[in-house]
C-alpha positions, 0 to 999 in steps of 0.5 A: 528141197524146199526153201523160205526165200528172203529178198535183202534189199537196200534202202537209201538214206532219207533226209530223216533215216540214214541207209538201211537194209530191209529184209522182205519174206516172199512166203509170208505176206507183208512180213519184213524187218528193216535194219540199220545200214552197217559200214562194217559190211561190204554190202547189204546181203552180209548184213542181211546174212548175218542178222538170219544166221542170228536169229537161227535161220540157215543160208543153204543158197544165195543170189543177187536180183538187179536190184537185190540180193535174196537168201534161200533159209532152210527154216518156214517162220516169219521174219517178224517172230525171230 
């Protein structure tokens, strides 16, 4: 089977942005969605999940990276078009 990956990864907040979590397809170059940090999540790849699942990707399988999360989506369209 093959799969788009999808790294999840969060940003710190800056003296003008608050946290946030940004979405960064490994198939297609420079395609990435950032989104606000929700403190309603326990951590950036629900939120990450839940904006792919959204936008109608589906998870098949997941893991974390030292500094990331990534999410393997069944579905080959770029981030930006959903």
């Amino acid at each position: 089977m093959n799969a788009h990956l999808i790294k999840i990864a969060f940003l710190g907040p800056t003296m003008s942005r608050g946290a946030r979590v940004k979405l960064t397809s490994q198939r297609f170059e420079r395609d990435a969605v950032i989104l606000p940090y929700d403190y309603d999540y326990a951590n950036p790849f629900d939120i990450g999940e839940v904006w792919l699942r959204q936008h109608g990707y589906t998870v098949v399988c997941s893991g974390e990276m030292p500094n990331a999360y990534w999410a393997a989506v069944a579905e080959f369209k770029p981030l930006r078009e959903a």
